[in-house]
TORKOLPA-610578 format. One record per atom (N, C-alpha, C): atom name; x, y, z. Coordinates in Angstrom, 1 decimal, padded with zeros to 4 digits, m for minus. Atoms other than C-alpha are relative to their C-alpha. Layout:
BEGIN
   a      px      py      pz
  CA       X       Y       Z
...
END
This chain:
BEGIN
   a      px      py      pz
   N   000.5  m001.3  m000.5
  CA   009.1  m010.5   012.4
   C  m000.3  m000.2   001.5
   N   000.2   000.1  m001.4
  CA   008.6  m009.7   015.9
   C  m001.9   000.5   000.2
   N   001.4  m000.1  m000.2
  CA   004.5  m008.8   015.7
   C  m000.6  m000.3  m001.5
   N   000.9   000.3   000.9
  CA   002.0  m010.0   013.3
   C  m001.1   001.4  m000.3
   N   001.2  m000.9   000.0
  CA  m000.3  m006.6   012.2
   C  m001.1   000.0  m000.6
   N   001.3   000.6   001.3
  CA  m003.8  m006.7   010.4
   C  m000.7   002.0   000.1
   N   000.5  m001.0   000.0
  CA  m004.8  m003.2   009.3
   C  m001.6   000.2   000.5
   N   001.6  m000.6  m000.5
  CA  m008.6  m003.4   010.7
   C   000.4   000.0   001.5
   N  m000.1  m000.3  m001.6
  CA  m006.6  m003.2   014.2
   C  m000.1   000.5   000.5
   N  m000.2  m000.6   000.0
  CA  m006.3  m000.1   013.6
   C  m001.1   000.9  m001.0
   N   001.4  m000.5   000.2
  CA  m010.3   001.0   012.4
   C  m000.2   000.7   000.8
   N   000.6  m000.6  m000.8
  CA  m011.0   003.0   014.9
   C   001.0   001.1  m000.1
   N  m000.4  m000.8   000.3
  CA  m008.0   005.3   014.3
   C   000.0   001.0  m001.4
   N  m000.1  m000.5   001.4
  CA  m008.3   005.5   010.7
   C  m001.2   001.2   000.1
   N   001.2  m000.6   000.0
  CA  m011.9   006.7   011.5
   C   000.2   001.2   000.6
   N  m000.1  m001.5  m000.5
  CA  m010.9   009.6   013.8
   C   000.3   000.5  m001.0
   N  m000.3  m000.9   000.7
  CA  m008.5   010.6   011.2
   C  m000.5   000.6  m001.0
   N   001.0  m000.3   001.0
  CA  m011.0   010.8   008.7
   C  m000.9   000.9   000.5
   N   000.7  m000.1  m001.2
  CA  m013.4   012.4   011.5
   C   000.6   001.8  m000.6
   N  m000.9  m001.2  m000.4
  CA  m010.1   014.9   011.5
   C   000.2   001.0  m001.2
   N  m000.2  m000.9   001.4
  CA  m010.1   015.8   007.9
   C  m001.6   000.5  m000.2
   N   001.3  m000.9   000.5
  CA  m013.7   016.7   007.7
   C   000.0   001.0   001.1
   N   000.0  m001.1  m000.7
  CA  m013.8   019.1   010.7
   C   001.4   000.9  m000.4
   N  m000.9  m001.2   001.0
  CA  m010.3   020.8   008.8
   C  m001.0   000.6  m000.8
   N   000.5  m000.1   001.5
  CA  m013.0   020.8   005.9
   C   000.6  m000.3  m000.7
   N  m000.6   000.3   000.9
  CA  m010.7   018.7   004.1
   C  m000.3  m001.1  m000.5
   N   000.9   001.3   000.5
  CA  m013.1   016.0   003.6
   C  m001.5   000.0  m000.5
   N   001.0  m000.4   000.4
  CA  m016.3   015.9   002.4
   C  m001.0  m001.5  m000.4
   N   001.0   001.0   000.5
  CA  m019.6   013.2   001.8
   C  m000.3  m000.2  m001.5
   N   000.3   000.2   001.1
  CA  m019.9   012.7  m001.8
   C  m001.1  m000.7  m000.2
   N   000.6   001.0   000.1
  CA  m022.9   011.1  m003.1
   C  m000.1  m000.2  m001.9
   N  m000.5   000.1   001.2
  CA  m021.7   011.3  m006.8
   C   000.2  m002.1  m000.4
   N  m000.7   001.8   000.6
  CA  m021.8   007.3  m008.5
   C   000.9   000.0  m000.7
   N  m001.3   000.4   000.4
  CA  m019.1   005.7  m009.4
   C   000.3   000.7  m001.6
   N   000.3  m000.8   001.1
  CA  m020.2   006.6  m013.0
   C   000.5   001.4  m000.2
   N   000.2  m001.4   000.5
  CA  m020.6   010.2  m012.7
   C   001.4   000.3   000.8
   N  m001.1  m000.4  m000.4
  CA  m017.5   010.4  m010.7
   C   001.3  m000.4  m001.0
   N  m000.7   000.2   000.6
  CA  m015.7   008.8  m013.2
   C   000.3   001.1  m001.1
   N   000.3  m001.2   001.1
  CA  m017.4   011.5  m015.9
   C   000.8   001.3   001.0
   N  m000.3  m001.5  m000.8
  CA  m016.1   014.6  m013.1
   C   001.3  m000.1  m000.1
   N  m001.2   000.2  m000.3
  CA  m013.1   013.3  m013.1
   C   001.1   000.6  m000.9
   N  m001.0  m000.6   001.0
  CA  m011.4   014.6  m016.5
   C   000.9  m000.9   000.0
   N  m001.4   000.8   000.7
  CA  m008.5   013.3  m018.4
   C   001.2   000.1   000.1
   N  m001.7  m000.9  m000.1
  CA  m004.9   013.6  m018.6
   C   000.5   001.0  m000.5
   N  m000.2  m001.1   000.6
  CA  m005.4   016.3  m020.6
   C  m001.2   000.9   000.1
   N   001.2  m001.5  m000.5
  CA  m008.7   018.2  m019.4
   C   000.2  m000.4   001.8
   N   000.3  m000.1  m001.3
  CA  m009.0   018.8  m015.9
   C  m001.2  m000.3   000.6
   N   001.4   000.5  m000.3
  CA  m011.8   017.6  m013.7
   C  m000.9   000.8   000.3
   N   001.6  m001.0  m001.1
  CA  m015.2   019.3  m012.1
   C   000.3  m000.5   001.2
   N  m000.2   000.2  m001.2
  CA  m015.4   019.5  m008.7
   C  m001.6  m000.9   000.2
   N   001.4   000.8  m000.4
  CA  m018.4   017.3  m007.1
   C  m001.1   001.3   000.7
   N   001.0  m000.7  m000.9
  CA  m021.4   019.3  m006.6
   C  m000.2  m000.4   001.6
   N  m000.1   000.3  m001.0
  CA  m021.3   018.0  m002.9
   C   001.2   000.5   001.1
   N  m001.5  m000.1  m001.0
  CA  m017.8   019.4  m002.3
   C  m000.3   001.3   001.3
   N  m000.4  m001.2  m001.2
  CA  m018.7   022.6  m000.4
   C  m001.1  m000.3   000.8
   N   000.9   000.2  m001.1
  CA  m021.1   020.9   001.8
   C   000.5   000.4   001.5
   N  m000.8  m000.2  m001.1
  CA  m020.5   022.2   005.8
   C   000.5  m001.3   000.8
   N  m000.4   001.5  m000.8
  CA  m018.7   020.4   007.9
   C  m000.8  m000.9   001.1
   N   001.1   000.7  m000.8
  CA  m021.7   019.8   010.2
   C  m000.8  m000.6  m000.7
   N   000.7   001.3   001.1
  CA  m023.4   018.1   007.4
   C   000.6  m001.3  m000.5
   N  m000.9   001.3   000.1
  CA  m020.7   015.9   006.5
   C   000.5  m000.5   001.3
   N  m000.3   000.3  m000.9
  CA  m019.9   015.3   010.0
   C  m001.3  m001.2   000.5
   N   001.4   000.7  m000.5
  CA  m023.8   013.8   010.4
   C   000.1  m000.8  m001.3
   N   000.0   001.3   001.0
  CA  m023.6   012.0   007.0
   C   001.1  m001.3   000.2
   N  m000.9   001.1  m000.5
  CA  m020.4   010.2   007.8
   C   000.0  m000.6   001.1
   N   000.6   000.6  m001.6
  CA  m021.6   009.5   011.4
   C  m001.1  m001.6  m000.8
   N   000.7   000.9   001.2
  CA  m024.7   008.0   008.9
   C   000.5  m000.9  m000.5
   N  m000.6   001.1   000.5
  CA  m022.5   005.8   006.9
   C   000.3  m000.7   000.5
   N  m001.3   000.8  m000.9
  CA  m020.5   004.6   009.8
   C  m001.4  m001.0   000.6
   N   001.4   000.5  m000.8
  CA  m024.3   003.8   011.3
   C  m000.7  m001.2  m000.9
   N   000.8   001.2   001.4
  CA  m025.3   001.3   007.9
   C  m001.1   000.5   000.0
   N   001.5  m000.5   000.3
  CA  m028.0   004.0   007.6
   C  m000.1   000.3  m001.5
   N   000.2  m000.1   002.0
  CA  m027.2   004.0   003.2
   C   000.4  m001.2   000.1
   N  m000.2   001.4   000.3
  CA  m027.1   000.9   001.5
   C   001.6   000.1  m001.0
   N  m001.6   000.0   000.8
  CA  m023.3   000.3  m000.5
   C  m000.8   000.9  m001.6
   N  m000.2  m000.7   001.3
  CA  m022.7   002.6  m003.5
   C  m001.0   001.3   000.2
   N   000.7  m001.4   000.1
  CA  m024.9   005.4  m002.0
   C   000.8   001.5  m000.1
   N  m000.8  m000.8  m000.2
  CA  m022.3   007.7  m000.8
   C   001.8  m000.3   000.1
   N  m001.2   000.5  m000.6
  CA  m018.5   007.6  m000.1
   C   000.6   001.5   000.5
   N   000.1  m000.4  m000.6
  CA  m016.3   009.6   001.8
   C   001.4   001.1  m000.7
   N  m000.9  m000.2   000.6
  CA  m013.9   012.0  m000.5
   C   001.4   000.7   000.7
   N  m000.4  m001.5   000.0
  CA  m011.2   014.5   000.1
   C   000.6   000.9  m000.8
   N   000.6  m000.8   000.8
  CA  m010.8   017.8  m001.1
   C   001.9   000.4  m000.9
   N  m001.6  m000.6   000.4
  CA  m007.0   018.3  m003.1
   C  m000.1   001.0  m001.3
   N   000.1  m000.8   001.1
  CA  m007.4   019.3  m006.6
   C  m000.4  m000.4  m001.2
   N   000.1   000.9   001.5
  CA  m009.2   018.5  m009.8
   C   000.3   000.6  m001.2
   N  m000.5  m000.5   001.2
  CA  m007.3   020.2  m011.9
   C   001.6  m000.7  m000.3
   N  m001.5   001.2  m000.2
  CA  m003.8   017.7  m010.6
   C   000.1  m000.2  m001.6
   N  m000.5   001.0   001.1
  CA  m001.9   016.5  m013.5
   C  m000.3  m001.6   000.3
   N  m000.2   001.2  m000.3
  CA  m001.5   013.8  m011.2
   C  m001.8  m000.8   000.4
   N   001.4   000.2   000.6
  CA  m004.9   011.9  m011.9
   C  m000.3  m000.5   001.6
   N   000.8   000.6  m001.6
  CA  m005.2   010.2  m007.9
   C  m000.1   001.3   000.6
   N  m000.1  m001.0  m001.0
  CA  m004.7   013.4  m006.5
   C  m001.6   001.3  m000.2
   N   001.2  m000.5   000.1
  CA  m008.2   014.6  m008.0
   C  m001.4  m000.5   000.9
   N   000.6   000.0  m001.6
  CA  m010.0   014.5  m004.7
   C  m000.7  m001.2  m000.2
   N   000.1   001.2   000.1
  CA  m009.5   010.7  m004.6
   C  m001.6  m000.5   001.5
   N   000.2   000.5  m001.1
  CA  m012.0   008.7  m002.3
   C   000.8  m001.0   001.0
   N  m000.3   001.3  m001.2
  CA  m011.5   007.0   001.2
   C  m000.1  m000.4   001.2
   N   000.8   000.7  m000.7
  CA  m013.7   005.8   002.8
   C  m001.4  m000.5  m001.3
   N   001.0   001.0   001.2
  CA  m016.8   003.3   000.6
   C  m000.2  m000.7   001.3
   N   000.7   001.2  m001.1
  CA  m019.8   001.5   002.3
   C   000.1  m000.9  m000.6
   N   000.2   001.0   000.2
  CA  m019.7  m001.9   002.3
   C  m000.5  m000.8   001.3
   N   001.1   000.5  m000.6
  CA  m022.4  m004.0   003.9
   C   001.1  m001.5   000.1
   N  m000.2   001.5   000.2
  CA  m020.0  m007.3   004.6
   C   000.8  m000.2   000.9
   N  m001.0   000.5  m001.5
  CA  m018.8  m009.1   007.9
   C   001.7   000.0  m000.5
   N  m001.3  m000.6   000.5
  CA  m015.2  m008.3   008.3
   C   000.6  m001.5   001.1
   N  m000.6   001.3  m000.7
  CA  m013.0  m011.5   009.0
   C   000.0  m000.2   001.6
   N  m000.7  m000.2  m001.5
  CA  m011.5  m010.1   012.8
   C  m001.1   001.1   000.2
   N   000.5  m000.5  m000.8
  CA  m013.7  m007.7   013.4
   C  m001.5   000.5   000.2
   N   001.3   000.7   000.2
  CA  m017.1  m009.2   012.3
   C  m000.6   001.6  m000.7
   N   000.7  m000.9   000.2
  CA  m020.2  m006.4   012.0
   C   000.0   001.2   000.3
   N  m000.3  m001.4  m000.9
  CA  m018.6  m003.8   013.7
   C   000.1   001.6  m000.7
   N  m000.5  m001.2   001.5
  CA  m017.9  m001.5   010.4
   C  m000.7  m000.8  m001.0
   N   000.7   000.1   001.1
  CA  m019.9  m001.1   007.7
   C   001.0   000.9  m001.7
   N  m000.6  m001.0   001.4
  CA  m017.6   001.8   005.7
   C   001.9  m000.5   000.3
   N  m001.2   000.9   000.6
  CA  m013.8   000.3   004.7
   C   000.6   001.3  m000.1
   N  m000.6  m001.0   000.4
  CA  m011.0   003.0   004.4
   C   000.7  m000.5  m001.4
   N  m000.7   000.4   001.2
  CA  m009.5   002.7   000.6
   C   001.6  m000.1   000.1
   N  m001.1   000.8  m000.3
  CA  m006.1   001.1   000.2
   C   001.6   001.5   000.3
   N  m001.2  m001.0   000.4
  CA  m004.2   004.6  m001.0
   C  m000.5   001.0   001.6
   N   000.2  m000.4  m001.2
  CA  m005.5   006.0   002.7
   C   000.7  m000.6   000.9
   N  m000.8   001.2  m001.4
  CA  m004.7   003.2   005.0
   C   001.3  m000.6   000.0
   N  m001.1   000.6   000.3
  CA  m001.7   002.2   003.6
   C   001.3   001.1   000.6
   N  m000.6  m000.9  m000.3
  CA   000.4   005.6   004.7
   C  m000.3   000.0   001.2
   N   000.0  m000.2  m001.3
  CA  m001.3   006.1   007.8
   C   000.4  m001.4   000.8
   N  m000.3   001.3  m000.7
  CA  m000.9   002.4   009.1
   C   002.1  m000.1  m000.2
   N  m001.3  m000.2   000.3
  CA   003.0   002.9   007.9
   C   000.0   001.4   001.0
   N  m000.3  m000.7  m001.3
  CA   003.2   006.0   010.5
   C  m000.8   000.0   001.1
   N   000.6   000.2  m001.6
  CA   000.9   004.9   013.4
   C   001.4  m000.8   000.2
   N  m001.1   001.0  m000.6
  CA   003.6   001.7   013.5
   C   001.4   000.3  m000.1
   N  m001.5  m000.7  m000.3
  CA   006.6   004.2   013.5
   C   000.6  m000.5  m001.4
   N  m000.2   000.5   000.6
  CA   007.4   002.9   009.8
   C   000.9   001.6  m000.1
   N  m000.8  m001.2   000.6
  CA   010.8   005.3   008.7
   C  m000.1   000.0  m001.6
   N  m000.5  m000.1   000.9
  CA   011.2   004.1   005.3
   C  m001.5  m001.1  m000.8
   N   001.1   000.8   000.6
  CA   008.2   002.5   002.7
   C   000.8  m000.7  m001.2
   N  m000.7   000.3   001.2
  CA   010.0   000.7   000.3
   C  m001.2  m001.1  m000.7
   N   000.9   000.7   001.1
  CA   008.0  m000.2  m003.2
   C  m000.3  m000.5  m001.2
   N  m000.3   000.0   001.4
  CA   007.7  m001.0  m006.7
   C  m000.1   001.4  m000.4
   N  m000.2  m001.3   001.0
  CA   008.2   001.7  m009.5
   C  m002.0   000.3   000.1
   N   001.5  m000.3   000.6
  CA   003.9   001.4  m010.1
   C  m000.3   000.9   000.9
   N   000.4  m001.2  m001.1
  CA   003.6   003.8  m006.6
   C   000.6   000.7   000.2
   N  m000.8  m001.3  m000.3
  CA   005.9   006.2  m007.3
   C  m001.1   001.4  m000.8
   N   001.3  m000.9   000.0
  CA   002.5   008.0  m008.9
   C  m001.1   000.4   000.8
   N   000.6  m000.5  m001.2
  CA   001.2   007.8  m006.1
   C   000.4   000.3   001.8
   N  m000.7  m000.8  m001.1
  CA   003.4   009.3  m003.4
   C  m000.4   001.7   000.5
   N   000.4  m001.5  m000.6
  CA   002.1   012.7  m003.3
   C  m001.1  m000.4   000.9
   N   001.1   000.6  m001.0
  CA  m001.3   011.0  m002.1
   C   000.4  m000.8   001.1
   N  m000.3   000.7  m001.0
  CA   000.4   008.9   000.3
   C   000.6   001.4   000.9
   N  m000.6  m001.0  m000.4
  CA   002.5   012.2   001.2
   C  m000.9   000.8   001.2
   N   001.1  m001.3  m000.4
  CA  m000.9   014.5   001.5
   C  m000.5  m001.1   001.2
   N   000.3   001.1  m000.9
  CA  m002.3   011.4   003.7
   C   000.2   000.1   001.5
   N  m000.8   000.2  m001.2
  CA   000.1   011.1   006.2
   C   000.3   001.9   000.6
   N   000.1  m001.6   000.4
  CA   000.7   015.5   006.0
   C  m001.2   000.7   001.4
   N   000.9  m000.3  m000.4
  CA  m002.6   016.1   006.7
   C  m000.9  m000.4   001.3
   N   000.4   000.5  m001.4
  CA  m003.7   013.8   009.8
   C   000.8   001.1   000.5
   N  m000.5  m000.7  m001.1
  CA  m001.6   016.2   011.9
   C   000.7  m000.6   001.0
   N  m000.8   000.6  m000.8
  CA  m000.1   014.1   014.1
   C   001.3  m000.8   000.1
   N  m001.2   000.5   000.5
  CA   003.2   012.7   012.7
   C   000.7   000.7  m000.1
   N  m000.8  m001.1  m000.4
  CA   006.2   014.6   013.8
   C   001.6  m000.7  m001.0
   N  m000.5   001.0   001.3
  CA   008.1   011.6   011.4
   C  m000.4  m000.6  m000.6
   N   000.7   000.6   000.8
  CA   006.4   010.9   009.0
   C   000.9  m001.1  m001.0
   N  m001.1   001.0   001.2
  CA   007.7   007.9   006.6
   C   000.1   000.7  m001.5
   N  m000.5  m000.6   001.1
  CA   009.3   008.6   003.6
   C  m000.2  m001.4  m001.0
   N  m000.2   001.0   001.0
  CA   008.3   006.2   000.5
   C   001.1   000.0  m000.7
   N  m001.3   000.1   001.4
  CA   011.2   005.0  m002.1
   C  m000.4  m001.0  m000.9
   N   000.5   001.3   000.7
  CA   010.0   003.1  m005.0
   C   001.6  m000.2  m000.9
   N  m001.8   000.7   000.4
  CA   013.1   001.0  m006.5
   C  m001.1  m001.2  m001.2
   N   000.6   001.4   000.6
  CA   012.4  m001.9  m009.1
   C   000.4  m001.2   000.3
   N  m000.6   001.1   000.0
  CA   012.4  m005.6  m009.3
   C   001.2  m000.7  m000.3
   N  m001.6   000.8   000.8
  CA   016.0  m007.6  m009.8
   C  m000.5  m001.4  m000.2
   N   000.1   002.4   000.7
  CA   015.4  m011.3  m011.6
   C   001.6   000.0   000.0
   N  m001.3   000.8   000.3
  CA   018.1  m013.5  m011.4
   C  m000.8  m001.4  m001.1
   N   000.1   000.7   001.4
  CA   018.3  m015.3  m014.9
   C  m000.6  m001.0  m000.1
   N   000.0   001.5  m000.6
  CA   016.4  m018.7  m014.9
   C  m000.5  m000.3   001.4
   N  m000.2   000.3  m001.2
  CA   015.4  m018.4  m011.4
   C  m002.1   000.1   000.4
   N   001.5  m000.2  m000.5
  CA   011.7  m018.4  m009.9
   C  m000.2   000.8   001.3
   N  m000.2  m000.6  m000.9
  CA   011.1  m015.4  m007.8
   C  m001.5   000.3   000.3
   N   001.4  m000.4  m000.4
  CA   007.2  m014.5  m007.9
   C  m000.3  m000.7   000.8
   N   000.7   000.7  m000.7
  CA   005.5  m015.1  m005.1
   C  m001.1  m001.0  m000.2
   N   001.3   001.4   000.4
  CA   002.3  m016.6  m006.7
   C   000.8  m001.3  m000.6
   N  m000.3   001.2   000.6
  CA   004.2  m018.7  m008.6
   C   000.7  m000.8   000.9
   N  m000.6   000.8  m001.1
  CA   006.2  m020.2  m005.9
   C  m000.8  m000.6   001.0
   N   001.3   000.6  m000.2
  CA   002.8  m020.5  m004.0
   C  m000.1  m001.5  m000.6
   N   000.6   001.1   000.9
  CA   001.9  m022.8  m006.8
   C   000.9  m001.2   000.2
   N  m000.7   001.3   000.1
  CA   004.9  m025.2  m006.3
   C  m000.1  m000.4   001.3
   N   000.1   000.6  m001.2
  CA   004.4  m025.1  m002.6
   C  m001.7  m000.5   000.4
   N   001.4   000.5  m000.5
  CA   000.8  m026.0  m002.6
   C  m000.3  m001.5  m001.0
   N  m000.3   000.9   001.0
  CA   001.2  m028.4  m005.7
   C   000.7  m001.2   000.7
   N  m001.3   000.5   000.1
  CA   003.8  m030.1  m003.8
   C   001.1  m000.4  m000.8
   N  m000.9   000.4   001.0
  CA   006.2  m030.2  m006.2
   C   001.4   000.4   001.2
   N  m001.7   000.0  m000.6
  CA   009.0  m028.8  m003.6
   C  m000.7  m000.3   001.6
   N   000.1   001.1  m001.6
  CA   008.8  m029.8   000.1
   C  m000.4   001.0   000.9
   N   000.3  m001.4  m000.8
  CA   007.9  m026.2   001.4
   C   000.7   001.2  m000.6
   N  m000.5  m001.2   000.5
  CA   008.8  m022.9   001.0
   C   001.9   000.1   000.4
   N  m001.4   000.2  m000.5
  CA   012.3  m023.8   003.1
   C   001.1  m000.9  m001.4
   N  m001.1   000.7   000.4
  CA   012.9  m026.4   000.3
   C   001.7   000.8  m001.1
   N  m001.3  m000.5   000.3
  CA   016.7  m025.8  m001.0
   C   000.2   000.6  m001.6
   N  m000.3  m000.6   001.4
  CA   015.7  m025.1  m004.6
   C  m000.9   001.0   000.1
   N   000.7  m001.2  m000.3
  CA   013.5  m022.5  m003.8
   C   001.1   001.4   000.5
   N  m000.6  m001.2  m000.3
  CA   015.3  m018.9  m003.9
   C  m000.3   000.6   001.0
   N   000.7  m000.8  m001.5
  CA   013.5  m017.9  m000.6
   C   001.1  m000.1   000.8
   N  m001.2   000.0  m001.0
  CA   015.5  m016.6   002.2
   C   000.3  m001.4   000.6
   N   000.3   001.5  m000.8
  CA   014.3  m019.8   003.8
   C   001.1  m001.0  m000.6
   N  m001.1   001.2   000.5
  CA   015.6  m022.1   001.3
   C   001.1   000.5  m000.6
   N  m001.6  m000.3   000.0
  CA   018.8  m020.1   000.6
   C   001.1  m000.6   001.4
   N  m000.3   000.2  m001.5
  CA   019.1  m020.4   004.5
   C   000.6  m001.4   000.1
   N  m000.8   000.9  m000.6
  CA   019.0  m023.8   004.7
   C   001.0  m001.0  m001.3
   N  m000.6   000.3   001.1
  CA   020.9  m024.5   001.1
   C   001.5   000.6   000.5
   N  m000.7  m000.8  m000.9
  CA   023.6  m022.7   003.4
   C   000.9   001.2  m000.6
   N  m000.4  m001.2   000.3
  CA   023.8  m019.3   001.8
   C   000.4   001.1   001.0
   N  m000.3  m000.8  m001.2
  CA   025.5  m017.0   004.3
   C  m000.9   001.0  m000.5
   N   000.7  m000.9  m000.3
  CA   023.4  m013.9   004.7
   C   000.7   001.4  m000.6
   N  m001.2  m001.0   000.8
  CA   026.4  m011.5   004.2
   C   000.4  m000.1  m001.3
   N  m000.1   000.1   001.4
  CA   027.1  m012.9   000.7
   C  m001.3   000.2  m000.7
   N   001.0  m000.3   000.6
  CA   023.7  m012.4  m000.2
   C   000.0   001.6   000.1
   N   000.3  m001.9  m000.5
  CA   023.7  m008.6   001.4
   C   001.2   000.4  m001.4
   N  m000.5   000.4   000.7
  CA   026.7  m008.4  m001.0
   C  m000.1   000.1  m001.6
   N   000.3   000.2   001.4
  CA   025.6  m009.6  m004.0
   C  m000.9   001.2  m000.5
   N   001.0  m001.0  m000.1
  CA   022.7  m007.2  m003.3
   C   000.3   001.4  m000.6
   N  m000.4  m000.9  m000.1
  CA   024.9  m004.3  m003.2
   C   000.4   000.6  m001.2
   N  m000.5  m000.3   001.3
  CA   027.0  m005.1  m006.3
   C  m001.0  m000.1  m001.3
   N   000.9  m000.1   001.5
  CA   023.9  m005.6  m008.7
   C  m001.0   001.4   000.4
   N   000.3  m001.4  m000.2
  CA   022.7  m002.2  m007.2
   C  m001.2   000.0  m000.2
   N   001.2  m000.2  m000.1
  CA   019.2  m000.4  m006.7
   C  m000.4   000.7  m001.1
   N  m000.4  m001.1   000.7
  CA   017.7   001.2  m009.3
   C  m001.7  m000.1  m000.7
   N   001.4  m000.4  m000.3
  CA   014.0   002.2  m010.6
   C  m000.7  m000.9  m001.7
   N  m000.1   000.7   000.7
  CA   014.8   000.1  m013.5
   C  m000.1  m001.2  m000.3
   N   000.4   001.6  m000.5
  CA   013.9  m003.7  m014.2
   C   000.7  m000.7  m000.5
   N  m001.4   000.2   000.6
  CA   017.3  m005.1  m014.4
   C   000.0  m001.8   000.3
   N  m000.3   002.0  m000.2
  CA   018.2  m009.5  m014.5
   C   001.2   000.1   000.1
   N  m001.7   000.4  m000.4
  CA   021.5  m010.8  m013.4
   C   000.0  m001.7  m000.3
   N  m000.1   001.5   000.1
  CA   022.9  m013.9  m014.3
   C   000.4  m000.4   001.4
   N  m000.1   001.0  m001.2
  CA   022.8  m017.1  m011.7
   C   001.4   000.0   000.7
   N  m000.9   000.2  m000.3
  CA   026.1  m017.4  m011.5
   C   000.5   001.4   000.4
   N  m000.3  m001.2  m000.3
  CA   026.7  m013.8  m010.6
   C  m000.1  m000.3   001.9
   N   000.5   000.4  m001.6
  CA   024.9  m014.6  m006.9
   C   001.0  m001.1   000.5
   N  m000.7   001.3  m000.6
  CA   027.0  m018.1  m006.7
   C   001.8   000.6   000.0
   N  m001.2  m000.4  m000.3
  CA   030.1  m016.0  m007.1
   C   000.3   000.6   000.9
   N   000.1  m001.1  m001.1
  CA   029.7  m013.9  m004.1
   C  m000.5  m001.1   001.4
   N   000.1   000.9  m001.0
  CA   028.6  m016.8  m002.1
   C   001.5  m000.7  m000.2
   N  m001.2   000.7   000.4
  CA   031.5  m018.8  m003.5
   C   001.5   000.7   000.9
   N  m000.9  m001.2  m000.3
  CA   033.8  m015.5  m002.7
   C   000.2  m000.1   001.7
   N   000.4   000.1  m001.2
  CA   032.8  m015.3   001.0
   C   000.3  m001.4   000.8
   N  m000.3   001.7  m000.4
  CA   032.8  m019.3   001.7
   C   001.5   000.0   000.2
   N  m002.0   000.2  m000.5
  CA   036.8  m019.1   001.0
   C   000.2   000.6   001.0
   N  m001.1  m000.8  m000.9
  CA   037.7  m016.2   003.1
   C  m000.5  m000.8   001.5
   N   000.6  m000.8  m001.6
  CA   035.3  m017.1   006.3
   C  m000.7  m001.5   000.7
   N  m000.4   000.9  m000.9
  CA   035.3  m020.9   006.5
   C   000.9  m000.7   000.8
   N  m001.0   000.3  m001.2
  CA   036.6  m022.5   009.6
   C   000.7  m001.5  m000.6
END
């Protein structure tokens, strides 16, 4: 990669935009527990309550979220919702939170923030502050694309906004592709690093001397698809194989 990023780089933006949605009135202070929000929440087949706190003004929630931001409540007093619909089919889109205090030094940017933006928040906006065109993800957040949608939508300022695509995993047959687990053999030592040659990582394809093109390739002909499909080993070694004849010197 050409830059290393850490989403708390970018704390002080998230906070305007949050700032931006409660003077819309599209945000609101909640002080509902986790509990009772869970109870407001409804099922997949009843619809939710709204939070007695939703139609608070915006000059009250403007001074409570100021408050949170200040470590003037202790964690799990309040958090920071917004306002979509609790009647959604789609169960995140029932005026999910995002923003939650938490009272706990932050690696890079120590004591500076007390309240954390939630993952289905930060995750869209940090993908269009950094000009991101395309989100590519598993099938599990294709339920949650409208909220990434409304997210990115609603700040106001993204004239291109990214477009999610969730696709599924491809295994190749026999082969060790998870990341944790691959962890485990490079910390274990059992292989020599993540570069080593039996390791399926770009790395050790790289230096096992898998051209790049025969991998793009192989890619193409076992296709994308939202489905969790395996290929056999030798499928990949024939498309490296294929390539090697025509394009060694």
């Amino acid at each position: 990669w050409d830059k290393e990023y850490f989403a708390s780089d970018y704390y002080d933006e998230l906070y305007n935009i949050a700032v931006h949605l409660i003077k819309q009135g599209k945000a609101f202070v909640c002080d509902l527990t986790a509990d009772q929000m869970h109870e407001y929440r409804g099922t997949l087949t009843e619809p939710g309550k709204e939070s007695p706190y939703r139609n608070r003004s915006v000059e009250e929630n403007l001074e409570l979220f100021e408050k949170m931001k200040n470590g003037e409540f202790p964690e799990g007093k309040c958090t920071l919702r917004v306002k979509i619909d609790m009647s959604s089919p789609i169960m995140c889109m029932r005026d999910p939170v995002i923003y939650r205090i938490m009272h706990k030094s932050h690696h890079r940017t120590g004591d500076k923030w007390c309240i954390y933006p939630m993952y289905d928040f930060a995750s869209p906006l940090l993908d269009a502050l950094n000009g991101v065109t395309h989100s590519l993800c598993g099938p599990e957040f294709e339920e949650r694309r409208p909220l990434y949608n409304w997210s990115v939508d609603n700040a106001d300022r993204f004239e291109n906004p990214p477009r999610q695509i969730e696709f599924a995993r491809l295994n190749v047959k026999n082969v060790i592709l998870g990341k944790r687990f691959l962890k485990k053999l490079v910390d274990n030592g059992q292989v020599s690093g993540w570069d080593d040659p039996r390791m399926k990582t770009i790395a050790g394809m790289r230096r096992l001397g898998y051209p790049p093109e025969a991998l793009k390739e192989f890619i193409n002909n076992a296709g994308i698809s939202k489905t969790l499909s395996t290929v056999e080993y030798e499928m990949m070694e024939h498309f490296v194989r294929d390539y090697l004849k025509t394009h060694t010197e």
